[in-house]
N, C-alpha and C positions, 0 to 999 in steps of 0.2 A: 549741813545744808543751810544755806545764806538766802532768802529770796528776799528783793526789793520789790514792793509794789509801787507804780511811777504811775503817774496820768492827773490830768486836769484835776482840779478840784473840785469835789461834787461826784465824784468818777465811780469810787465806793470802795475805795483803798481800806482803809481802816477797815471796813464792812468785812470786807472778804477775805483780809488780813485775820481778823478775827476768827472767821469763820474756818479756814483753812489750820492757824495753830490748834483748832479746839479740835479739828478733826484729823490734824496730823502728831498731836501730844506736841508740838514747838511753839517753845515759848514766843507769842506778839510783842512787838513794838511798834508805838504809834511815835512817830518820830516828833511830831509837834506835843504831844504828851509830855514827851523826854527833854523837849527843847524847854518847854512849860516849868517842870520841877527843875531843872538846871537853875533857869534865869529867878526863878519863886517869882513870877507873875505872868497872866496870860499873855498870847499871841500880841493881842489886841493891842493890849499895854505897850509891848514891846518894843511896836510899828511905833506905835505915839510916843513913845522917851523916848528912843535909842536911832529909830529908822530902818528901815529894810535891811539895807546893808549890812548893821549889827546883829539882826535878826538872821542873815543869810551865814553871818561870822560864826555866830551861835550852833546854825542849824548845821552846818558843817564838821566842829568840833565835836556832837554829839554822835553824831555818824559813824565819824571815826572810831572813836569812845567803843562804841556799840559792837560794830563789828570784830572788832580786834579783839575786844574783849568776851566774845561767846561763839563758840565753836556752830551755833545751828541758832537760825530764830527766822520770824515771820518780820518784817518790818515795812509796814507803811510810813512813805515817805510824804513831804508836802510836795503841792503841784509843780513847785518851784524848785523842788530840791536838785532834781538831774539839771539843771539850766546854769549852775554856781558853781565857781572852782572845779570845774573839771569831776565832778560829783557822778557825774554817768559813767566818765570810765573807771574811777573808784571801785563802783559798785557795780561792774561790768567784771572787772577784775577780782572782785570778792567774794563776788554767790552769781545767783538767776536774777537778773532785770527782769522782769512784766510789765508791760506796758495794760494798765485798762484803758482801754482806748471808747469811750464812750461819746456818744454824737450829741452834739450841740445842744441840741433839740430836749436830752432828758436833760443835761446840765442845766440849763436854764432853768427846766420845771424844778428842779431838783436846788439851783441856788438862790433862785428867788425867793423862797421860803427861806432861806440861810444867811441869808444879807447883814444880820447885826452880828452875827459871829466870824464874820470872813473879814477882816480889815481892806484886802484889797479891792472889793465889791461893797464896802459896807458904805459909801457915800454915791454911788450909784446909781440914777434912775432906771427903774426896772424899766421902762422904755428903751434905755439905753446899755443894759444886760447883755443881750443877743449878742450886739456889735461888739462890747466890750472882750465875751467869749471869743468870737471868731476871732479876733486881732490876736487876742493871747494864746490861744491855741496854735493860728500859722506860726508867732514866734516861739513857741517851745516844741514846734511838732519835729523839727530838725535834734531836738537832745532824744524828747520820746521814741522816734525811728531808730535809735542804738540801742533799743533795750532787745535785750536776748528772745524776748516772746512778748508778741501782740494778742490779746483778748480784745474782742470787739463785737462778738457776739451779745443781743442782748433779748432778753436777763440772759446774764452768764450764768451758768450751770458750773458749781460746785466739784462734783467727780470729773467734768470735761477740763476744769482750770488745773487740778491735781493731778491728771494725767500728762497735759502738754508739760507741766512741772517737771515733772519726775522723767519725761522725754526730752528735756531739752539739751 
């Protein structure tokens, strides 16, 4: 068993990533984690020497890597990952897509507070958050629409997310 968790950033990928390996014994990956120990410096860093693009070069190769390499695992992906080389049908083709599909409205609450760790929000006035959300979200909402199962309920419930799982 393969599953990618895909959705916006702030969405709670990693979260329930987390929470689903611990309660289904499969081994997590946090794919910016992976991306992280690869390159030996953070996100942050990366954007700032290298640029998105080598950052998205990066986060594509470890994907790869990852999957090929282990028969069952939990992996959250960045907000961005299904949007690059063709990364959604990779992993459409490899395991279960999940979409967390979380509303605007907690993202905000939820990245405003997260601002110096997000590179892509981290020079952003939180006045100008919201907007920034919405625009980002219509342009990736056409990759997230190809994942094998949308969560959108909120709070997600745990047994409800591992059932549609194992039903998909």
């Amino acid at each position: 068993m393969k599953v990618f968790l895909i959705g916006f950033m702030g969405s709670g990928k990693s979260h329930w990533g987390r929470l689903l390996s611990e309660k289904l014994g499969i081994r997590f990956f946090d794919l910016d984690e992976q991306v992280v120990d690869k390159a030996g410096k953070p996100v942050t860093e990366i954007f700032a020497s290298a640029g998105e693009e080598a950052f998205r070069q990066l986060e594509k190769e470890v994907l790869h890597i990852i999957t090929e390499s282990h028969d069952s695992f939990i992996m959250a992906t960045g907000g961005g990952t299904p949007c690059y080389f063709n990364n959604i049908d990779y992993m459409n083709d490899a395991g279960t897509t999940v979409w967390i599909n979380t509303s605007p409205d907690v993202l905000f609450d939820r990245l405003v507070k997260q601002k110096d760790k997000r590179p892509l929000i981290r020079d952003i006035p939180d006045t100008q958050l919201q907007h920034f959300i919405a625009k980002k979200m219509a342009d990736r909402r056409i990759y997230y629409e190809q994942a094998q199962l949308e969560v959108a309920e909120e709070p997600v419930e745990l047994d409800s997310l591992i059932e549609k799982i194992f039903h998909a």
